[in-house]
N, CA, C and O atoms as CSV, one atom per row, in Angstrom:
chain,resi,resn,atom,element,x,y,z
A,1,UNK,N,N,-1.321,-0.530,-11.710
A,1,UNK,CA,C,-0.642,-1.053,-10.549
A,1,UNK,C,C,-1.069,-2.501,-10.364
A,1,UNK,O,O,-2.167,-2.947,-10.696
A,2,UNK,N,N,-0.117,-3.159,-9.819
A,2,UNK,CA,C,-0.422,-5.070,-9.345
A,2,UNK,C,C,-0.901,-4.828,-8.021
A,2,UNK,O,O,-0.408,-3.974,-7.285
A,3,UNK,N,N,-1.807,-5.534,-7.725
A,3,UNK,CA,C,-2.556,-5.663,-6.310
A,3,UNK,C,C,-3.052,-7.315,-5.967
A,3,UNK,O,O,-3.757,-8.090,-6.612
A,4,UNK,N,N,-2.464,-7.430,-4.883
A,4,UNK,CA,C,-2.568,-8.951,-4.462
A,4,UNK,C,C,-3.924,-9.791,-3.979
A,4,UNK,O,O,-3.851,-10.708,-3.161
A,5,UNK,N,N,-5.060,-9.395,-4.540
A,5,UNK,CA,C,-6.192,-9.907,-3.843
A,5,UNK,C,C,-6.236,-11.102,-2.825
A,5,UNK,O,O,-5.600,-12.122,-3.090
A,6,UNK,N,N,-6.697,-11.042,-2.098
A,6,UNK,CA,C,-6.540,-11.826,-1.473
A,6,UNK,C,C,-7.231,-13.261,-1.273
A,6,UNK,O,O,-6.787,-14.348,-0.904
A,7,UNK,N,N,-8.409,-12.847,-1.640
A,7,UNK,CA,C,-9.925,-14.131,-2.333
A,7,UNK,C,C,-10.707,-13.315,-3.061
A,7,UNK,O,O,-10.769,-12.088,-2.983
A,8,UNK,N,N,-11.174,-13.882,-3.619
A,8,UNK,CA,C,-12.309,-14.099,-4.887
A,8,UNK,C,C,-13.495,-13.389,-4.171
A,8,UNK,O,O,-14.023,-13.943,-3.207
A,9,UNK,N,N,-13.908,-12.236,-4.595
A,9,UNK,CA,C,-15.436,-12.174,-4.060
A,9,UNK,C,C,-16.089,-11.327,-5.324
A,9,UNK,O,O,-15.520,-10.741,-6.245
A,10,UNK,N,N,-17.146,-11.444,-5.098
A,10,UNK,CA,C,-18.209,-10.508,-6.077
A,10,UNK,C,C,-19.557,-10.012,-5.044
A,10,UNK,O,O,-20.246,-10.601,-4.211
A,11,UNK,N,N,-19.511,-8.453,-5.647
A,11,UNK,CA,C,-20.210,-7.053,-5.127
A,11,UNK,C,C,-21.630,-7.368,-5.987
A,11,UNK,O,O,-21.587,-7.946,-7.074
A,12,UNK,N,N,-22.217,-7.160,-5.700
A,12,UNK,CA,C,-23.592,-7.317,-6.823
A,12,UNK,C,C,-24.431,-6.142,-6.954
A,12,UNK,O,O,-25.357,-5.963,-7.745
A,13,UNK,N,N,-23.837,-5.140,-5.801
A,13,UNK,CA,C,-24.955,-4.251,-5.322
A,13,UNK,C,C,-23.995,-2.996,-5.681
A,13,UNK,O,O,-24.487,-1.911,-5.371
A,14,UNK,N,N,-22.947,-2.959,-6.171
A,14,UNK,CA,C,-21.552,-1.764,-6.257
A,14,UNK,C,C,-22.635,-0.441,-7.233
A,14,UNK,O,O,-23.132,-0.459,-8.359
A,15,UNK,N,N,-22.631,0.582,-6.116
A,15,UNK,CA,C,-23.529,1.652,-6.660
A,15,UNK,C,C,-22.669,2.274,-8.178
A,15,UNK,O,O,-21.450,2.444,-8.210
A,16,UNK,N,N,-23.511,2.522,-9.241
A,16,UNK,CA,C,-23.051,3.916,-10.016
A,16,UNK,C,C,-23.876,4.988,-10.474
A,16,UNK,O,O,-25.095,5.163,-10.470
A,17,UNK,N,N,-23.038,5.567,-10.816
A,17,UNK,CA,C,-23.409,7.179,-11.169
A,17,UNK,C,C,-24.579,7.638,-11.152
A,17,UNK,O,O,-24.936,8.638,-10.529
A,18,UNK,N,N,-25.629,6.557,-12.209
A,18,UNK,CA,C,-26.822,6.688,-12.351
A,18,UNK,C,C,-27.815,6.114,-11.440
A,18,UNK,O,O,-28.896,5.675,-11.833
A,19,UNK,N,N,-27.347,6.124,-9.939
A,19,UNK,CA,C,-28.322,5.769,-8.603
A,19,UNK,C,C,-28.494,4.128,-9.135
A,19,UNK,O,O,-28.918,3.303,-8.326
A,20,UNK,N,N,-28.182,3.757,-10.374
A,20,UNK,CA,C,-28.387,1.815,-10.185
A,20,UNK,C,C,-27.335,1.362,-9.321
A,20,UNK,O,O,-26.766,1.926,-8.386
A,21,UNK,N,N,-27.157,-0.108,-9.979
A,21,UNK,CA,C,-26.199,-0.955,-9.749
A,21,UNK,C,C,-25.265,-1.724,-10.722
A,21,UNK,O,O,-25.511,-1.570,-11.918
A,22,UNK,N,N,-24.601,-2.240,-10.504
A,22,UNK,CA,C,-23.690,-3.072,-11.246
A,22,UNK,C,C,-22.774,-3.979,-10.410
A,22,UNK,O,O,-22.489,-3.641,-9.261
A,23,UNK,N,N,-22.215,-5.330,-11.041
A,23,UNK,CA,C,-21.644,-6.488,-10.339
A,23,UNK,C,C,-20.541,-6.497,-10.562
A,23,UNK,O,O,-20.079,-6.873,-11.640
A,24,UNK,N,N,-19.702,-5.986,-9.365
A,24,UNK,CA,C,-17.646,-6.063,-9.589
A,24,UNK,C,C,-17.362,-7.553,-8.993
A,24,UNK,O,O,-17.886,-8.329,-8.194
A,25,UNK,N,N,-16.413,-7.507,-9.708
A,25,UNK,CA,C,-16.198,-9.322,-9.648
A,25,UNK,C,C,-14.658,-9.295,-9.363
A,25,UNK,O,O,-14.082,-8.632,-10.226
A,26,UNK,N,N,-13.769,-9.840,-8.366
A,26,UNK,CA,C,-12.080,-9.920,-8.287
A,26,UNK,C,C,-12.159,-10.951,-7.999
A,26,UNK,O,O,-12.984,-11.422,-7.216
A,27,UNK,N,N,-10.669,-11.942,-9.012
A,27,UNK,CA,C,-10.204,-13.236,-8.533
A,27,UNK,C,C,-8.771,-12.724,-7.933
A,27,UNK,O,O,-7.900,-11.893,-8.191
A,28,UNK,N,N,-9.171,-14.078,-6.650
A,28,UNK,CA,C,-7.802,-14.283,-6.244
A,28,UNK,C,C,-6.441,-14.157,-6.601
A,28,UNK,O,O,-6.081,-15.010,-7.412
A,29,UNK,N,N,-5.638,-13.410,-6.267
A,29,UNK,CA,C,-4.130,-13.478,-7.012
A,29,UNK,C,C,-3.481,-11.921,-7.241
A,29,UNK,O,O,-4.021,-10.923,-6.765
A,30,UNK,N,N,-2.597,-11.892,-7.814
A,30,UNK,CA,C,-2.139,-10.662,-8.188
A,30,UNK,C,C,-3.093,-10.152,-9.556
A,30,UNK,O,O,-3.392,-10.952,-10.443
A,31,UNK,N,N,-3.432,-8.996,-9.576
A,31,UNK,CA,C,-4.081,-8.387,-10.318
A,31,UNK,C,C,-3.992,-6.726,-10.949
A,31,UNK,O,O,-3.976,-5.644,-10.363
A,32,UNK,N,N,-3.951,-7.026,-12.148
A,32,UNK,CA,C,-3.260,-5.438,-12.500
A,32,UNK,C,C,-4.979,-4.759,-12.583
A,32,UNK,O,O,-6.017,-5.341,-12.899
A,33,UNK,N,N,-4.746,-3.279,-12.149
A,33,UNK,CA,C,-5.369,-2.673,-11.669
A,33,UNK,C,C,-5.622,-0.884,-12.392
A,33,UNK,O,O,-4.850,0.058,-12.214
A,34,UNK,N,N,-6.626,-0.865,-13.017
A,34,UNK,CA,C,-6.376,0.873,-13.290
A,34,UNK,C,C,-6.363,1.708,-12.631
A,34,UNK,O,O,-5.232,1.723,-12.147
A,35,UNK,N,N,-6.885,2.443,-12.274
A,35,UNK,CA,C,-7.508,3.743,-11.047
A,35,UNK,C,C,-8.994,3.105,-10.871
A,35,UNK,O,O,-9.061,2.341,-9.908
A,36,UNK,N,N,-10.183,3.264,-11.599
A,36,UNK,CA,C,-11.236,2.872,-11.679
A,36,UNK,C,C,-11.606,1.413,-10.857
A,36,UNK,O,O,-12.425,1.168,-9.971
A,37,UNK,N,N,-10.665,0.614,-11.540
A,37,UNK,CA,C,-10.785,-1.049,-10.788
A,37,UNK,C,C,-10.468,-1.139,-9.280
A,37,UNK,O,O,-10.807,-1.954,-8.421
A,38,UNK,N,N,-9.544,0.207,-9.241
A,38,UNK,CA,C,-8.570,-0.056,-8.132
A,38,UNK,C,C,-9.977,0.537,-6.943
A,38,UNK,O,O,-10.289,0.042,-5.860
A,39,UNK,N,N,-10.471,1.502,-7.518
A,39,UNK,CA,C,-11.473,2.396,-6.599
A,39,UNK,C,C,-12.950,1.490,-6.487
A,39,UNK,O,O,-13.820,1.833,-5.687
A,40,UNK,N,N,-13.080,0.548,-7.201
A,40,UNK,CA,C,-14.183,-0.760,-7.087
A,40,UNK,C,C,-13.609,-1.594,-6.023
A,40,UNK,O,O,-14.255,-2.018,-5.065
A,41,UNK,N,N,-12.565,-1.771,-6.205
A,41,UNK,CA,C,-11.826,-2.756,-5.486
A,41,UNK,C,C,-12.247,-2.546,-3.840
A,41,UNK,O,O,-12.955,-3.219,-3.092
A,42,UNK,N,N,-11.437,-1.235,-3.630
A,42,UNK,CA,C,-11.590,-0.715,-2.673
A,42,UNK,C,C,-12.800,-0.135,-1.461
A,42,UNK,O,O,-12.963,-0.170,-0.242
A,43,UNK,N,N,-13.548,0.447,-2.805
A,43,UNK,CA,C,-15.069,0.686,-2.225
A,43,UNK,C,C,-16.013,-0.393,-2.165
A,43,UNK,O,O,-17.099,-0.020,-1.721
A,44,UNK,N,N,-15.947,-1.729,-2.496
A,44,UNK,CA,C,-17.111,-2.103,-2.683
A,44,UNK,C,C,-17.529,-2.955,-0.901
A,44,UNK,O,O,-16.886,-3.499,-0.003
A,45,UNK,N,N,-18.639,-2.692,-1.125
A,45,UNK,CA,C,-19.379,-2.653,0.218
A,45,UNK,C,C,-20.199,-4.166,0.589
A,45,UNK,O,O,-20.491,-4.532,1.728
A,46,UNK,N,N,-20.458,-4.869,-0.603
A,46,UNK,CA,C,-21.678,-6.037,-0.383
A,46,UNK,C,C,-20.821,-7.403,-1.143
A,46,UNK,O,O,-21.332,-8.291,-1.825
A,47,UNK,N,N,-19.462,-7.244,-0.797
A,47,UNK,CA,C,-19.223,-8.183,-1.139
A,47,UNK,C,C,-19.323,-9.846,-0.668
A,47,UNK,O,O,-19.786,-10.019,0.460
A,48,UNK,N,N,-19.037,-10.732,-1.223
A,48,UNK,CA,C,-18.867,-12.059,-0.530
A,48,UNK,C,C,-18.090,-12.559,-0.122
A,48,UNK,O,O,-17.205,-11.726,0.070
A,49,UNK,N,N,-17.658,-13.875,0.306
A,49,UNK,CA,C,-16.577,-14.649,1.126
A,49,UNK,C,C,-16.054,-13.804,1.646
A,49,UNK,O,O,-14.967,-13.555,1.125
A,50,UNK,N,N,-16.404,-12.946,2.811
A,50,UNK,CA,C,-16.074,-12.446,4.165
A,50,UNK,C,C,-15.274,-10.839,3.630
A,50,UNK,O,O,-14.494,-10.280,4.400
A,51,UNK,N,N,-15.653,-10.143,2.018
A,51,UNK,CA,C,-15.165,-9.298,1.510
A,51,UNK,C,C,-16.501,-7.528,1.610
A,51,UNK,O,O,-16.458,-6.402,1.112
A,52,UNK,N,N,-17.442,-8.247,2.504
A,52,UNK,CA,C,-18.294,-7.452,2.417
A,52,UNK,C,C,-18.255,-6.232,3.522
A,52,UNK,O,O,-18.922,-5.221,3.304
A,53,UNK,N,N,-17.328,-6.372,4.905
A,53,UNK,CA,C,-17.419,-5.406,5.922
A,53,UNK,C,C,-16.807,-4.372,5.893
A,53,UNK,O,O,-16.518,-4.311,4.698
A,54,UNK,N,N,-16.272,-3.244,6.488
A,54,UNK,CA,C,-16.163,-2.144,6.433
A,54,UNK,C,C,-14.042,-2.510,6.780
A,54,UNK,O,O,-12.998,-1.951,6.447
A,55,UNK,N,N,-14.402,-3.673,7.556
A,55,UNK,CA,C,-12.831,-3.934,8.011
A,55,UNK,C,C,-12.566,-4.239,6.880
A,55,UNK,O,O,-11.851,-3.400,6.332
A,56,UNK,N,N,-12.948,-5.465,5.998
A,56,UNK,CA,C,-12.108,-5.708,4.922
A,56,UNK,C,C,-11.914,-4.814,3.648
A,56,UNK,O,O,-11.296,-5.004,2.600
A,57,UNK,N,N,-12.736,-3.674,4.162
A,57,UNK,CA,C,-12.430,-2.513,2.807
A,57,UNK,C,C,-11.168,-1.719,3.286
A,57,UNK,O,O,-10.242,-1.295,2.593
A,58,UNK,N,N,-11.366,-1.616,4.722
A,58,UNK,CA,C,-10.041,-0.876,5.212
A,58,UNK,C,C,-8.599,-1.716,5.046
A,58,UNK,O,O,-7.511,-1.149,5.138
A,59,UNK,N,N,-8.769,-3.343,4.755
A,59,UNK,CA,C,-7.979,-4.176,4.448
A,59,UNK,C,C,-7.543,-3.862,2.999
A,59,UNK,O,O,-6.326,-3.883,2.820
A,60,UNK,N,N,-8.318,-3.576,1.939
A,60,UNK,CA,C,-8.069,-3.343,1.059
A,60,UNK,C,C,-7.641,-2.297,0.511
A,60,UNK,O,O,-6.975,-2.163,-0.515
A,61,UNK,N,N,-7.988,-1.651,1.129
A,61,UNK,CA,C,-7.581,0.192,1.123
A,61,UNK,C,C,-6.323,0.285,1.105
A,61,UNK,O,O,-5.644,0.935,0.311
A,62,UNK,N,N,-5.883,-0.532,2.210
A,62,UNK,CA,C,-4.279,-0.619,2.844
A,62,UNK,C,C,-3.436,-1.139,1.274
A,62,UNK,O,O,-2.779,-0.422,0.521
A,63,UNK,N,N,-3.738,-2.599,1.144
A,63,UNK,CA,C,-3.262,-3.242,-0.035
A,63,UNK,C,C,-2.992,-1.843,-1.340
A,63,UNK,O,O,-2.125,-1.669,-2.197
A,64,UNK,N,N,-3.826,-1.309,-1.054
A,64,UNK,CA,C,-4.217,-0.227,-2.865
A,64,UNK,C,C,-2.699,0.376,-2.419
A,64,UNK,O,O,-1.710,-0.041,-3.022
A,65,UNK,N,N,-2.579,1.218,-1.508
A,65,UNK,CA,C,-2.134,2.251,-1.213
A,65,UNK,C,C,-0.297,1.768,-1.187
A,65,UNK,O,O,0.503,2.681,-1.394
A,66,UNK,N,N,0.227,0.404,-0.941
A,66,UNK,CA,C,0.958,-0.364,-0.911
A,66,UNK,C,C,1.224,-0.562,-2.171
A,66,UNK,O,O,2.402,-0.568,-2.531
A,67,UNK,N,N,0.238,-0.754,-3.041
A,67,UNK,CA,C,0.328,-1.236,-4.283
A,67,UNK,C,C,0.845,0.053,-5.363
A,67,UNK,O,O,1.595,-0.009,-6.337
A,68,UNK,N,N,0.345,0.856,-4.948
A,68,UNK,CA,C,0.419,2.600,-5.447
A,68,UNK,C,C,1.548,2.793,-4.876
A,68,UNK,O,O,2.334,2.609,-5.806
A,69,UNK,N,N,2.121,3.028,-4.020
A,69,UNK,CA,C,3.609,3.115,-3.347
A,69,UNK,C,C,4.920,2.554,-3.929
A,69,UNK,O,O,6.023,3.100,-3.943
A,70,UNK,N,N,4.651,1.639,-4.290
A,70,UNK,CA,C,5.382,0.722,-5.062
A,70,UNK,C,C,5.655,0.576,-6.646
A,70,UNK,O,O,6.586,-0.001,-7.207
A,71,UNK,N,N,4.677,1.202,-7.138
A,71,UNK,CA,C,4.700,2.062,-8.639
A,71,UNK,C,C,5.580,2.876,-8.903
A,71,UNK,O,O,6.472,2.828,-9.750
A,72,UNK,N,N,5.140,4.179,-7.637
A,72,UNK,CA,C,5.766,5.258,-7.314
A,72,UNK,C,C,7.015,5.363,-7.481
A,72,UNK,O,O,7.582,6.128,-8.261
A,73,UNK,N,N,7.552,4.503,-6.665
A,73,UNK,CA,C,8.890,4.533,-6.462
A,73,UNK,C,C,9.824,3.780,-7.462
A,73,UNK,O,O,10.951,4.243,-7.639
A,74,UNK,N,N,9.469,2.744,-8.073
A,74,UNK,CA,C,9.817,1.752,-9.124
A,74,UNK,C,C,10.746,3.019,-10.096
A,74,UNK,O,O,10.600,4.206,-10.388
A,75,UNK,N,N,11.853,1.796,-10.380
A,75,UNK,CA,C,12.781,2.360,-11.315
A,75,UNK,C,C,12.028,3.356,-12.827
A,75,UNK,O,O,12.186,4.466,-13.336
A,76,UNK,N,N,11.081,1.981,-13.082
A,76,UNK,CA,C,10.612,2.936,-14.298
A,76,UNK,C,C,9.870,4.118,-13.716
A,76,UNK,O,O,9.915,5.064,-14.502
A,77,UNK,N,N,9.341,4.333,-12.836
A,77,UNK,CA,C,8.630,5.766,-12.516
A,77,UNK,C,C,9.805,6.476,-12.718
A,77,UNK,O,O,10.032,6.947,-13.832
A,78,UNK,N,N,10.864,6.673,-11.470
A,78,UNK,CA,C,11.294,7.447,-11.324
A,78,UNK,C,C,12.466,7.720,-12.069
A,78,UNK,O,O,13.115,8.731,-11.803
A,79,UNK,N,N,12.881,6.810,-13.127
A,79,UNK,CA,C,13.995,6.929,-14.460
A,79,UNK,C,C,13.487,8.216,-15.513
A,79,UNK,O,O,14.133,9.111,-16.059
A,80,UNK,N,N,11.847,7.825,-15.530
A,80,UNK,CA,C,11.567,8.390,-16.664
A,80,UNK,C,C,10.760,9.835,-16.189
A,80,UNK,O,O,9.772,9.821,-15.455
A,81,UNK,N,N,11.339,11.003,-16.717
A,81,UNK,CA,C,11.229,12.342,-16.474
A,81,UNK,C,C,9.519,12.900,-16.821
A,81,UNK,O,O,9.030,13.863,-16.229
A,82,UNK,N,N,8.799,12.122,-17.840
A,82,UNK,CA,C,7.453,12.492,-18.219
A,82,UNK,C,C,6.551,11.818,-17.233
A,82,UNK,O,O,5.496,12.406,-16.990
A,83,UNK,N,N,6.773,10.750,-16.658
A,83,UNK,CA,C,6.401,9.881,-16.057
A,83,UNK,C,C,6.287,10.709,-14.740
A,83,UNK,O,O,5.223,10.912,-14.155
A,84,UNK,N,N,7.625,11.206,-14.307
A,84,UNK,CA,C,7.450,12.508,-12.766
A,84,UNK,C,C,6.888,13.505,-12.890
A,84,UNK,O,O,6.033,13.916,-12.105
A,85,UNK,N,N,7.235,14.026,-13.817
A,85,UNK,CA,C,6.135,14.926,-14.016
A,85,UNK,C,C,4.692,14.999,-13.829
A,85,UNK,O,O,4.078,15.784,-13.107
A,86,UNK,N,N,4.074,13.759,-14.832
A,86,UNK,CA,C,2.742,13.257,-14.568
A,86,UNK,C,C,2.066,12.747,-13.313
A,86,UNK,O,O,0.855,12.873,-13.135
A,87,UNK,N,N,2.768,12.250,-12.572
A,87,UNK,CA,C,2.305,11.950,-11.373
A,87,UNK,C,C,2.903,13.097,-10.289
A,87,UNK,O,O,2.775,12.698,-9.132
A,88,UNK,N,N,3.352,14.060,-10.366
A,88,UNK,CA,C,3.246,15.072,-9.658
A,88,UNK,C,C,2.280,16.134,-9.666
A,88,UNK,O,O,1.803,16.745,-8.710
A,89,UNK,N,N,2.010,16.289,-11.235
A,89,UNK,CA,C,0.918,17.151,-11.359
A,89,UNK,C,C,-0.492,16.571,-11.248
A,89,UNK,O,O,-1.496,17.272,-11.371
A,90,UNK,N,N,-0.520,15.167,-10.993
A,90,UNK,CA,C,-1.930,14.548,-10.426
A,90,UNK,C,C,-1.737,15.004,-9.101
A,90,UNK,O,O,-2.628,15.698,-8.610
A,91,UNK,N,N,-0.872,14.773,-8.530
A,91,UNK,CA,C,-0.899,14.818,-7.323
A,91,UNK,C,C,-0.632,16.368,-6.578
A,91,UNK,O,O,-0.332,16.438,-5.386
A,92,UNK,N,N,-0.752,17.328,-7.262
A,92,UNK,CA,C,-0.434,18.669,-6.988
A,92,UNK,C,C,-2.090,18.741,-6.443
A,92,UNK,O,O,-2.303,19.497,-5.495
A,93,UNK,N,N,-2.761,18.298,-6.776
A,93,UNK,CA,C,-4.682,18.946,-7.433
A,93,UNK,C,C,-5.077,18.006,-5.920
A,93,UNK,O,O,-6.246,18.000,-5.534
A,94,UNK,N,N,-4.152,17.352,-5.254
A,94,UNK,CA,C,-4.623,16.111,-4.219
A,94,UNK,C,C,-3.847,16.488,-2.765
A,94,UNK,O,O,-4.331,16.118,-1.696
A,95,UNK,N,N,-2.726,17.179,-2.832
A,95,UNK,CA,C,-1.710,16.745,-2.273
A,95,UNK,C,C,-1.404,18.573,-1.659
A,95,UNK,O,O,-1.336,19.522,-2.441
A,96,UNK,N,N,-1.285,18.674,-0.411
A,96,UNK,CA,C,-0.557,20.393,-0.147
A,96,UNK,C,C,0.980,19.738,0.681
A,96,UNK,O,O,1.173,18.758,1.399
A,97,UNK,N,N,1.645,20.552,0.289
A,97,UNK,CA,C,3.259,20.404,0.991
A,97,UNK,C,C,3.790,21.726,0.462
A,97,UNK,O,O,3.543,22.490,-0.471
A,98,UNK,N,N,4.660,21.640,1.520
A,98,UNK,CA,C,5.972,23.120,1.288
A,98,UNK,C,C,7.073,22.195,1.233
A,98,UNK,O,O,8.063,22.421,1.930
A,99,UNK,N,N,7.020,21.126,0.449
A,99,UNK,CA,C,7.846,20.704,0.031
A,99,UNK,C,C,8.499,20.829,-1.593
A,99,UNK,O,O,7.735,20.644,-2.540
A,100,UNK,N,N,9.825,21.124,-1.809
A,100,UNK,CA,C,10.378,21.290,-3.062
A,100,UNK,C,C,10.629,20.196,-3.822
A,100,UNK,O,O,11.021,19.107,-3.404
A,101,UNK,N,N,10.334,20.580,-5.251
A,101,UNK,CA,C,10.357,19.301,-6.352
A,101,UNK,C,C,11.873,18.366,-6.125
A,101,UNK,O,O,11.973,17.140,-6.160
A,102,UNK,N,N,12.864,19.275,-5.911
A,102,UNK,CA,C,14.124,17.715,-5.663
A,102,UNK,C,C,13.677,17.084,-4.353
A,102,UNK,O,O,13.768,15.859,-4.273
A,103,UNK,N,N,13.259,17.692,-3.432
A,103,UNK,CA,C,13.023,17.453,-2.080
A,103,UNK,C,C,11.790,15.798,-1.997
A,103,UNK,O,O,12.026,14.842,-1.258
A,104,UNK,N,N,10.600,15.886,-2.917
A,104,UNK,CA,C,10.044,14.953,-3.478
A,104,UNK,C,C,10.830,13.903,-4.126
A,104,UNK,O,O,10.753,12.758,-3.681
A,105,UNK,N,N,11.337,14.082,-4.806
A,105,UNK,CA,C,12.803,12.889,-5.872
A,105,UNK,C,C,13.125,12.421,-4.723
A,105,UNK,O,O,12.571,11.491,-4.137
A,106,UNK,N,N,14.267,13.216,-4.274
A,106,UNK,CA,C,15.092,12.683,-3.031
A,106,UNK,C,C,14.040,11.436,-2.022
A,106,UNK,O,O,14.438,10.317,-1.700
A,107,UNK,N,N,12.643,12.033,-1.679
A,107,UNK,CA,C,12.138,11.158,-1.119
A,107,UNK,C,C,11.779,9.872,-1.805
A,107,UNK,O,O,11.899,8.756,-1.300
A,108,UNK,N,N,11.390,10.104,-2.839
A,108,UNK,CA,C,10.718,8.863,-3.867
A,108,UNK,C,C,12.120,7.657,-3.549
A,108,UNK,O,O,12.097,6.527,-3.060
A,109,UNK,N,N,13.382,8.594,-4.130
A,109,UNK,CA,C,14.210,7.201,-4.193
A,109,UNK,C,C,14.549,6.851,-2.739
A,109,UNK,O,O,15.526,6.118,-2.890
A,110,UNK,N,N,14.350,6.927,-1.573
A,110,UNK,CA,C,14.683,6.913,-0.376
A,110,UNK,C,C,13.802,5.583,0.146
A,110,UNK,O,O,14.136,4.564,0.750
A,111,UNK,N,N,12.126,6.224,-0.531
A,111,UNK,CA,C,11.173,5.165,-0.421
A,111,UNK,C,C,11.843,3.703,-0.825
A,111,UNK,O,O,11.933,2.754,-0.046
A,112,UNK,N,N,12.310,3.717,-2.249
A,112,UNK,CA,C,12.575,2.479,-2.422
A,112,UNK,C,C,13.596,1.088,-2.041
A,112,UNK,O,O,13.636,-0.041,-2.531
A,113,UNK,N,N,14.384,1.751,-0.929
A,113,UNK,CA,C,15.281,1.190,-0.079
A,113,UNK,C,C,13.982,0.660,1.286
A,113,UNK,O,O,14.223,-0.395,1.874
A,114,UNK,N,N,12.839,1.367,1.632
A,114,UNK,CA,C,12.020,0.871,2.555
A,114,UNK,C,C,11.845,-0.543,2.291
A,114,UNK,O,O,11.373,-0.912,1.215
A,115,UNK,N,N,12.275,-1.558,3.414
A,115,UNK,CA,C,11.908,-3.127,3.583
A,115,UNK,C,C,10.390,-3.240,3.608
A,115,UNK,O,O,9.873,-2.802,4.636
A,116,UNK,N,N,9.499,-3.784,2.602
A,116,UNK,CA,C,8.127,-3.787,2.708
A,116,UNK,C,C,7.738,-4.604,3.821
A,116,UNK,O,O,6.722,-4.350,4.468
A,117,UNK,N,N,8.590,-5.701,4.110
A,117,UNK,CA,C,8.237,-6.712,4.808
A,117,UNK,C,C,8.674,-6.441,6.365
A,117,UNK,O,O,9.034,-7.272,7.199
A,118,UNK,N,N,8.536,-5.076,6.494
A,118,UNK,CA,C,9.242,-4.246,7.877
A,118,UNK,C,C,8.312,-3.808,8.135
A,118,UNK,O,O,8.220,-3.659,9.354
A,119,UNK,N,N,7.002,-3.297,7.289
A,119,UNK,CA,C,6.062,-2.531,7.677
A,119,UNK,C,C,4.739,-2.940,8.596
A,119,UNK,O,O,4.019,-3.906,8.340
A,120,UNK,N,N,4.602,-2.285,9.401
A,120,UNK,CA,C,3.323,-3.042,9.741
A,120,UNK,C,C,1.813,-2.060,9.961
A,120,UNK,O,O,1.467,-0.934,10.320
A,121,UNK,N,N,1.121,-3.615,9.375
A,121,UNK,CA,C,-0.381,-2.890,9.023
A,121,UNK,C,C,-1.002,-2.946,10.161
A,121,UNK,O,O,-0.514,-3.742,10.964
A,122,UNK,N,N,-2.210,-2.178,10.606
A,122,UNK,CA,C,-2.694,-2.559,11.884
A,122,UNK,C,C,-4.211,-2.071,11.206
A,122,UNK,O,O,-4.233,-0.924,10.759
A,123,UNK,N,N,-5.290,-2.768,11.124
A,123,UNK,CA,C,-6.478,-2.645,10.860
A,123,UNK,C,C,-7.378,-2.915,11.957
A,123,UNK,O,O,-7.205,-3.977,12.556
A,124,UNK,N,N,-8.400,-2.070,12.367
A,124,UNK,CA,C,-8.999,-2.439,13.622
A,124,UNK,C,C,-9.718,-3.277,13.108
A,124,UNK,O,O,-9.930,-3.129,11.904
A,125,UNK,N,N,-10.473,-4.671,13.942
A,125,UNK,CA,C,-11.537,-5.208,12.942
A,125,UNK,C,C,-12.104,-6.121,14.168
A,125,UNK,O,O,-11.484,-6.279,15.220
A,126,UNK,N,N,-13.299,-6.663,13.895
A,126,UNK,CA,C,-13.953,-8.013,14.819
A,126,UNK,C,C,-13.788,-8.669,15.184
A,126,UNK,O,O,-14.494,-9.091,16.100
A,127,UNK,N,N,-12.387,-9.466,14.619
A,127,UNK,CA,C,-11.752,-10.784,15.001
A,127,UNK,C,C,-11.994,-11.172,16.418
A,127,UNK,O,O,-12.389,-10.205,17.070
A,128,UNK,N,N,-11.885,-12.279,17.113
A,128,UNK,CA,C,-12.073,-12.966,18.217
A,128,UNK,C,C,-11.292,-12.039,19.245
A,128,UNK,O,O,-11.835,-11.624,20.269
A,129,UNK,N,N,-9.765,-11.694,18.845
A,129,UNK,CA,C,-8.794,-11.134,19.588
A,129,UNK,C,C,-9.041,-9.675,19.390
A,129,UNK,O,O,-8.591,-8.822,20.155
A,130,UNK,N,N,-9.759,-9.420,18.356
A,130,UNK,CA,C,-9.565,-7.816,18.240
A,130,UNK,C,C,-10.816,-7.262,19.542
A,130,UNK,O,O,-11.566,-7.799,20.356
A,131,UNK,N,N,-10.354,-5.526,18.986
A,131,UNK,CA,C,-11.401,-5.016,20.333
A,131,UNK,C,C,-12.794,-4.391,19.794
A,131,UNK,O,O,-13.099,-3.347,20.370
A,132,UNK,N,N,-13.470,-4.722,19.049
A,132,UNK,CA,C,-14.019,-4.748,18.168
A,132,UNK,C,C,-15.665,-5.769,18.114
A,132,UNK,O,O,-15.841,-6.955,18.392
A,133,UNK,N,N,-16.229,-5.164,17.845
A,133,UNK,CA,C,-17.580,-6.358,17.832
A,133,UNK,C,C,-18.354,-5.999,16.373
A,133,UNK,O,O,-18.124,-4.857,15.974
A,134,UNK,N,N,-19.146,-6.733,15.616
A,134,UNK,CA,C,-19.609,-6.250,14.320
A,134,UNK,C,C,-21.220,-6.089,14.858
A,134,UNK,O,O,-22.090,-5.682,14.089
């Protein structure tokens, strides 16, 4: 997936598996993204240039999930029949609905008529105006 970073920061402290550490690094810009990068992206906690608080992970969270949405729905997802498949059965192991497999389609292509630039994000956070204190 493409994800729009927004600035440049680097994590130095981004926990793994083995109780160490390791240093995730994102530049500015659009950036293609695996699952893995996308879940660094998202989680990382000690970042810099103002990428380190809990708001700007929920900022980023938002971006992922936007960014994943937009995959989803994309012609090539939903043209290609192995492709639905595959991301249904990820999402079977994630996901409960009494919803039926055309009933899903029907929604996917419905999604992609949604105006992105209609949507609105609302992140609680510290800002001067927000209600919020860090």
């Amino acid at each position: 997936m493409t994800v729009d970073v927004e600035r440049t920061f680097t994590d130095f402290a981004y926990p793994t598996d083995n109780n160490l550490y390791k240093k995730v690094h994102f530049e500015k810009g659009w950036q293609t993204m695996n699952g893995d990068t996308a879940l660094e992206y998202v989680r990382s906690r000690h970042g810099n240039n103002n990428e380190g608080s809990d708001f700007a992970r929920s900022r980023r969270q938002q971006k992922v999930i936007m960014a994943l949405k937009d995959k989803l729905v994309s012609f090539d997802t939903l043209l290609n029949p192995s492709r639905v498949a595959s991301v249904l059965e990820t999402l079977q192991s994630h996901v409960i609905t009494d919803m039926e497999l055309w009933e899903v389609v029907k929604l996917a292509k419905e999604m992609r008529h949604i105006d992105r630039d209609r949507i609105v994000h609302h992140v609680l956070d510290d800002a001067p105006e927000g209600p919020l204190y860090a």
